[in-house]
C-alpha positions as CSV (number, residue, x, y, z in Angstrom):
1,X,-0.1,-6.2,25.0
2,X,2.3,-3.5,25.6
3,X,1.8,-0.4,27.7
4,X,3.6,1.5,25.3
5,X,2.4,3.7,22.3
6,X,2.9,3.1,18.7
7,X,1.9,1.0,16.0
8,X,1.9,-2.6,17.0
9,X,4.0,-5.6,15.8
10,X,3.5,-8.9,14.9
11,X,3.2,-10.5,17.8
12,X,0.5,-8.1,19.1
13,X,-1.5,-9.1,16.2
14,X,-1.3,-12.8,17.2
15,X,-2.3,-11.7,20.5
16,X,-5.2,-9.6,18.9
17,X,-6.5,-12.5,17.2
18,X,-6.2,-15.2,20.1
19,X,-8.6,-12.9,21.6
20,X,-10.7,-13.2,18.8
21,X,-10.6,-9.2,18.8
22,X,-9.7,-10.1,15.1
23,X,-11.4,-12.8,14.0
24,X,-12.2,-14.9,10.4
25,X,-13.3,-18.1,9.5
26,X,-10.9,-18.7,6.5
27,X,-7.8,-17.2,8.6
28,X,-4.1,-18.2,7.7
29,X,-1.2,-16.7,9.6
30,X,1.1,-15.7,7.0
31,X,-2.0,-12.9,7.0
32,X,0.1,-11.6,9.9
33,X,3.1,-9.0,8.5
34,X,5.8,-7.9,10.4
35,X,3.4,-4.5,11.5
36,X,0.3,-5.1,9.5
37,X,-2.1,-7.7,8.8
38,X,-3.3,-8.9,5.3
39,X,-7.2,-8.7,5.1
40,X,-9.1,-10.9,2.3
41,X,-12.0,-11.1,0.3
42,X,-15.2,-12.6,1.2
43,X,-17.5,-14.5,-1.2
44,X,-20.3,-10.9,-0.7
45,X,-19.5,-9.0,-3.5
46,X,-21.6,-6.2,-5.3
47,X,-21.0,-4.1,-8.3
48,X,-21.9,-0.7,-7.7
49,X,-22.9,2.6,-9.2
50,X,-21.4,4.9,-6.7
51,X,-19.0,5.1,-4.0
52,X,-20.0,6.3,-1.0
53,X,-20.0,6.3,2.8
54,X,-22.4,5.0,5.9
55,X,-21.8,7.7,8.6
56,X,-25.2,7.1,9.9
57,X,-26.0,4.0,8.8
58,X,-25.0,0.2,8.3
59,X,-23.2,0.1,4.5
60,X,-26.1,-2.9,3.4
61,X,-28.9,-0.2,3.9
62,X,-27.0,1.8,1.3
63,X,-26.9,-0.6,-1.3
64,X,-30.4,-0.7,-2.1
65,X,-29.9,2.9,-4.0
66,X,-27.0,2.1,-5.9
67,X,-26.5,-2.0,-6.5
68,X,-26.3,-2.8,-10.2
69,X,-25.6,-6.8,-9.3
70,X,-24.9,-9.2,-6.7
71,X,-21.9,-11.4,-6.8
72,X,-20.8,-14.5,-5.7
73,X,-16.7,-14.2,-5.5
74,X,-16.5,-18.5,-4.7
75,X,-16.4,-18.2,-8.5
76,X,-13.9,-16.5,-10.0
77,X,-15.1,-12.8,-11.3
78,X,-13.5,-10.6,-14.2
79,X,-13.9,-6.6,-12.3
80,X,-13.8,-4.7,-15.4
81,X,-11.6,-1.7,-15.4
82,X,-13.4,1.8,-14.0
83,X,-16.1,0.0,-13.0
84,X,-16.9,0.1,-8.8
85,X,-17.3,-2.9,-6.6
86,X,-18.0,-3.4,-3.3
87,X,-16.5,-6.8,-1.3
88,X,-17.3,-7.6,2.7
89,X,-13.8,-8.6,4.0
90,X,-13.6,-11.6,5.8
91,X,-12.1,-10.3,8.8
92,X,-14.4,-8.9,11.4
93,X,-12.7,-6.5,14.1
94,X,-13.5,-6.0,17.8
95,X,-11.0,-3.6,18.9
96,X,-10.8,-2.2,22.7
97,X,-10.6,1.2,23.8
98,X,-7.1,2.2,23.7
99,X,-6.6,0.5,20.2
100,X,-7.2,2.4,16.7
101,X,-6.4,2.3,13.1
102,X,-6.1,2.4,9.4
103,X,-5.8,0.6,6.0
104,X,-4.2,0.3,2.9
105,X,-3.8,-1.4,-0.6
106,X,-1.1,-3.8,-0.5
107,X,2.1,-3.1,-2.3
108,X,0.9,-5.2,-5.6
109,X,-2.1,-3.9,-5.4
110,X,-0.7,-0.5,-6.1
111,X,1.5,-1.6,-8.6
112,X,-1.9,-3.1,-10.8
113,X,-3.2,0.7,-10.2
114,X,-6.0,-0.8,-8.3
115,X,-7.8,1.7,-5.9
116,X,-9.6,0.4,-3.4
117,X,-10.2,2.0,-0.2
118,X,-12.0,0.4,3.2
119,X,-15.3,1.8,4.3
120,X,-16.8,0.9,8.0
121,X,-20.8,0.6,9.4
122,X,-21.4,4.3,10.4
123,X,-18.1,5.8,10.1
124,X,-17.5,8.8,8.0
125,X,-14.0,8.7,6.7
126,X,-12.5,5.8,4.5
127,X,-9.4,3.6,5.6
128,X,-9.8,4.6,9.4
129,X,-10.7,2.2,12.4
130,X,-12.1,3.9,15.2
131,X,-11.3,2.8,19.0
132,X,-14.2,0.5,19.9
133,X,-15.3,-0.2,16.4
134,X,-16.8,-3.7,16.7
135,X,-18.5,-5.2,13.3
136,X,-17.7,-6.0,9.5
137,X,-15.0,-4.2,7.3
138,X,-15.9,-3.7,3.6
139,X,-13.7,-2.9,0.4
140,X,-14.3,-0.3,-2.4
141,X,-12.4,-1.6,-5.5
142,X,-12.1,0.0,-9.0
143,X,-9.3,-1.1,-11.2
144,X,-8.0,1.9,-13.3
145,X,-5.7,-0.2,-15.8
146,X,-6.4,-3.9,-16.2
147,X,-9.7,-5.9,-16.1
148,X,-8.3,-8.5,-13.7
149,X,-9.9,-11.5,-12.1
150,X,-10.5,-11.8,-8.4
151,X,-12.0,-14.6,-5.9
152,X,-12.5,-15.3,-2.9
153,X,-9.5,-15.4,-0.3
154,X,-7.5,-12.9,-2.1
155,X,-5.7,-10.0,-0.1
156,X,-5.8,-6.6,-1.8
157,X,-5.5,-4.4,1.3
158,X,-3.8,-4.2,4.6
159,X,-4.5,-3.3,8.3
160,X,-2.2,-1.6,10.4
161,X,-3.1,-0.8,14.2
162,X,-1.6,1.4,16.6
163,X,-2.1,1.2,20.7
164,X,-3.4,4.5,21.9
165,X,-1.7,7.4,19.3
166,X,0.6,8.0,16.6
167,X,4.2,7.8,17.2
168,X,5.8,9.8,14.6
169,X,9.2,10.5,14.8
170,X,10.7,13.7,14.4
171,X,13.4,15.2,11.5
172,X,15.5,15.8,14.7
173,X,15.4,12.0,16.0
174,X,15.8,10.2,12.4
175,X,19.0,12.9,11.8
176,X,20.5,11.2,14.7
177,X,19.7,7.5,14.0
178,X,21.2,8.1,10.4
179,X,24.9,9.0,12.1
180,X,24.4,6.0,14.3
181,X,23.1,3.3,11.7
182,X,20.9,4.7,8.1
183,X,18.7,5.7,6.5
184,X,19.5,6.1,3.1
185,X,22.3,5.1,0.6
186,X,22.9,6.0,-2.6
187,X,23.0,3.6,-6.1
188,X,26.3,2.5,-5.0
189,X,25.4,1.5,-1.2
190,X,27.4,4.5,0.5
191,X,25.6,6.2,3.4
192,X,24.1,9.4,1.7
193,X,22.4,12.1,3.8
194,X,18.9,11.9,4.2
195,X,16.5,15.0,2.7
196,X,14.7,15.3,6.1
197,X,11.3,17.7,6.1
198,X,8.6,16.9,8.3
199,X,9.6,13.0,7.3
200,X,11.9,12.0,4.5
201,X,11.4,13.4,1.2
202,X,12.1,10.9,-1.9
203,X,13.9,11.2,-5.5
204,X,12.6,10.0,-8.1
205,X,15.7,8.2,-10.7
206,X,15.1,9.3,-13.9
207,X,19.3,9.1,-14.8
208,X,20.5,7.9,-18.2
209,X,22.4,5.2,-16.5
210,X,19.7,2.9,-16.3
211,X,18.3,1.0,-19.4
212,X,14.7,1.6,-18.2
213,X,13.5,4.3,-16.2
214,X,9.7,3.7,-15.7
215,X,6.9,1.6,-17.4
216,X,3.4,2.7,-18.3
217,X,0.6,0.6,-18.4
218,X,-1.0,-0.1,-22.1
219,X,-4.3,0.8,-23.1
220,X,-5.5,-2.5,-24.4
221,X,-4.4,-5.6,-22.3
222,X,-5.4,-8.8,-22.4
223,X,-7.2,-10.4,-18.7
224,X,-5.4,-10.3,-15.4
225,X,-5.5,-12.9,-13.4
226,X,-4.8,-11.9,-9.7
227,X,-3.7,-15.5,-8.3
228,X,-1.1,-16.2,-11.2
229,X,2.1,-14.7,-9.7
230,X,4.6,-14.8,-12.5
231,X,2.6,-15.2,-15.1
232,X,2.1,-12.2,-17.1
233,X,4.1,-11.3,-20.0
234,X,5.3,-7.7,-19.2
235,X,5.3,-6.4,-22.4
236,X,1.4,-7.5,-22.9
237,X,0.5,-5.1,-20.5
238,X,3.2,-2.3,-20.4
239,X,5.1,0.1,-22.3
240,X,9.1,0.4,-21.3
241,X,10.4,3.9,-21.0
242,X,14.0,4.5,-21.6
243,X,14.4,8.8,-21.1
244,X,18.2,10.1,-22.8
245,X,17.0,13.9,-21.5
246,X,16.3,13.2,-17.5
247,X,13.0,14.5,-17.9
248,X,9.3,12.7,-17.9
249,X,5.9,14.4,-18.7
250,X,3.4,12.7,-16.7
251,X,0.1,12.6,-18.4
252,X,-3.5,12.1,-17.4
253,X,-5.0,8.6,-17.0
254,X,-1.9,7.7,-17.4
255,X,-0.1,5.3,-14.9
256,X,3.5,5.1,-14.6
257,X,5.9,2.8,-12.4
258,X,9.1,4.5,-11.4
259,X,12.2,4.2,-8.9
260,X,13.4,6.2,-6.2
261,X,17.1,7.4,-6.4
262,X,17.7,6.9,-3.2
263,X,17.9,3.2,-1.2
264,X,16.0,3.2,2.3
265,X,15.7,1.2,5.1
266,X,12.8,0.9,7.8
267,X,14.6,-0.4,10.4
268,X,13.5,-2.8,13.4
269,X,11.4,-0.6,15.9
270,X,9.9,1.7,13.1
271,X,7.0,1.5,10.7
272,X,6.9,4.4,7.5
273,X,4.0,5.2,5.5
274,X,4.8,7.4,2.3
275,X,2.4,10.6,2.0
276,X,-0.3,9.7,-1.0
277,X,-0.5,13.2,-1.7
278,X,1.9,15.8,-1.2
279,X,0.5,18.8,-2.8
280,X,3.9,21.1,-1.8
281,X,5.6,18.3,-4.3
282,X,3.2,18.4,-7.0
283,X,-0.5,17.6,-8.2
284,X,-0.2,14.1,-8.5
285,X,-0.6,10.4,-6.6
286,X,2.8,8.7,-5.6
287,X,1.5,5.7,-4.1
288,X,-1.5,3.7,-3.4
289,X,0.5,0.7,-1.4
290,X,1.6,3.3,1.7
291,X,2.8,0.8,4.4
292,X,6.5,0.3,5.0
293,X,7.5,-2.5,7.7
294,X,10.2,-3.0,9.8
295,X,13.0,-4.6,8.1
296,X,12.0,-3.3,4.1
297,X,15.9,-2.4,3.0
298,X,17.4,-3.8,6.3
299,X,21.4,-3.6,6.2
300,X,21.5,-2.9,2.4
301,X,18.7,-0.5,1.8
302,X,16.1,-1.0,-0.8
303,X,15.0,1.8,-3.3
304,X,11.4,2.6,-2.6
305,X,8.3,1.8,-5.8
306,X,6.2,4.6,-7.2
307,X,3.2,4.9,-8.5
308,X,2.2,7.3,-10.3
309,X,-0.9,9.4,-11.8
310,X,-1.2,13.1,-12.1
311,X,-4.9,14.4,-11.5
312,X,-5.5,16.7,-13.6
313,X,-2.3,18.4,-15.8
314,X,0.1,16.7,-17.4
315,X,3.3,17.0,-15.2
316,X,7.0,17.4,-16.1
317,X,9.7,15.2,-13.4
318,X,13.0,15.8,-13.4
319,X,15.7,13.5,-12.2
320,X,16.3,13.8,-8.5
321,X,13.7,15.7,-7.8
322,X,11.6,15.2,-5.1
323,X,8.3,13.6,-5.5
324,X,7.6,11.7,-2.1
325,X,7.8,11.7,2.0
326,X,8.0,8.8,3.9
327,X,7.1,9.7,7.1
328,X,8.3,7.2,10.3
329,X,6.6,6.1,13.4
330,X,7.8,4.1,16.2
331,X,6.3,0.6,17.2
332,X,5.2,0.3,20.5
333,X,8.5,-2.4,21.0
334,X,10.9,-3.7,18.4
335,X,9.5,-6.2,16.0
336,X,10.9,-9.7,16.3
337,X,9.4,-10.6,12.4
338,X,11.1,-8.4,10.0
339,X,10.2,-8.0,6.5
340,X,12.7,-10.1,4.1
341,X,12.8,-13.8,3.0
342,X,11.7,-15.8,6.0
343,X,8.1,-14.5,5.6
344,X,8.6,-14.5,1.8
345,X,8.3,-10.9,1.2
346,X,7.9,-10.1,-2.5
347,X,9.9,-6.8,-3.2
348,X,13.2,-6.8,-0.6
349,X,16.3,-5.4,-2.8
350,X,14.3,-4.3,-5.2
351,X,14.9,-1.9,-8.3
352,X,12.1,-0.7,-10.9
353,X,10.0,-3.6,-9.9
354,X,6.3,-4.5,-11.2
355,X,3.8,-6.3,-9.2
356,X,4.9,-9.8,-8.5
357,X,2.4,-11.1,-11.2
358,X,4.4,-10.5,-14.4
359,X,7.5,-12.1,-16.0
């Protein structure tokens, strides 16, 4: 390990996991991301009536108040949509002093509108990994759109770790690395400037030019099956927006896909994670899926996903208008696994892209 700060890379986690300081029976190493690593789903599954947190006390002690039913993920299970579940991760974590973190859904995840969120044996805050935790990880899971069919083995969230704090890099130091290298680009590849504000603020592309501008899931939609990647008939499961006036009303329960206007890279010795919530932009999500690694849009940028649900008023966008921040953090040393085809990423170069599970 490093004696640098930052988020760490994907040989640390190799490392991490020698040391059995991350350790699973069932584990495969294309787990291990460029600056994250994939968790999974155990068979320990329980349908829920509440969500909730163990700040004082192991998470099983909880469940006697609020179980509905036990389930056995080696099968394969239908989680109806807004209904809560609760999964034990197969990874268990034994981190040392000087190392924290935090998780995330993964980037398909998002795109299904699938919330989930991790929840730790007494630990008071969701998604964060405390220095020294040592024990089990468990996932929260309610799907908002789809009823979709899960197992064991499958990876809805991510883990990112970081040795000793957060690096986050300044408007100041990402103004200068765009004159050296970029950033961002605009639809035609030319070096545009970046919208820099405590991180870099995001467009969303709403412009006539482009046949579709967003999707929004259906109502009704026939089972989801989470293991068949490219299987899914689009228009089963979501409407096609095409906007002639620039302009979007985002409505509630609603989800909507959309684009950035602006092409981004992450580039070798940084890590982003866009803002959930910005509530200077507006009263609405942006993204569930928050993790960017090193190498997303590397030499030709990539635009960045959204997704999309106001909370409580319907909302109008605007094209180019700013609806995200991405903000940047330094790895503790360049990574030598970048994200792209030799770790068969699913969504380098992409445009207004769905989950990898439809056709």
């Amino acid at each position: 390990m490093t004696t640098y700060k930052g988020s760490l890379t994907n040989e640390d986690y190799h490392l991490l996991i020698e040391k059995k300081n991350i350790y699973s029976k069932n584990f495969n190493k294309n787990q291990i991301q460029p600056s994250s690593i994939d968790l999974t789903l155990s068979e320990e599954c329980y349908e829920i009536s509440a969500s909730f947190l163990s700040s004082s006390s192991n998470i099983r002690e909880n469940l006697k108040d609020i179980m509905i039913t036990k389930i056995d993920l080696e099968k394969k299970y239908v989680f109806e949509k807004n209904r809560i579940y609760l999964v034990r991760l197969n990874e268990i974590i034994s981190l040392p002093h000087d190392i924290f973190g935090f998780c995330n859904p993964k980037s398909s995840t998002g795109r299904l509108d699938i919330f989930c969120r991790t929840i730790l044996n007494h630990n008071d805050e969701y998604e964060k990994i405390p220095k020294n935790y040592h024990g089990e990880m468990f996932i929260e899971i309610t799907s908002r759109s789809f009823d979709i069919e899960f197992q064991k083995g499958d990876s809805l969230n991510q883990m990112r770790l970081i040795y000793n704090k957060h690096m986050y890099l300044d408007d100041t130091y990402l103004k200068e690395y765009h004159k050296k290298f970029f950033l961002t680009l605009d639809n035609n590849s030319n070096k545009v400037k970046p919208n820099l504000n405590n991180g870099l603020k995001i467009s969303v592309d709403l412009s006539s030019e482009n046949e579709i501008n967003a999707f929004v899931a259906k109502k009704n939609t026939p089972l989801l099956a989470f293991r068949k990647v490219k299987n899914h008939k689009i228009e089963l499961y979501w409407e096609s927006l095409k906007l002639l006036n620039k302009k979007l009303i985002i409505r509630k329960d609603n989800f909507y896909i959309l684009r950035s206007k602006e092409k981004i890279q992450i580039p070798k010795n940084m890590a982003g994670e866009m803002v959930p919530y910005d509530t200077s932009i507006g009263d609405f999500r942006v993204h569930y899926a928050g993790f960017f690694d090193p190498g997303f849009g590397y030499k030709n940028g990539s635009y960045a996903v959204l997704e999309v649900k106001t909370n409580e008023v319907p909302f109008i966008l605007e094209d180019g208008q700013s609806i995200a921040r991405i903000k940047y953090e330094a790895l503790n040393k360049e990574s030598n696994v970048l994200y792209g085809k030799e770790i068969n990423s699913n969504y380098q170069n992409q445009g207004l892209a769905l989950s990898k599970h439809f056709v």
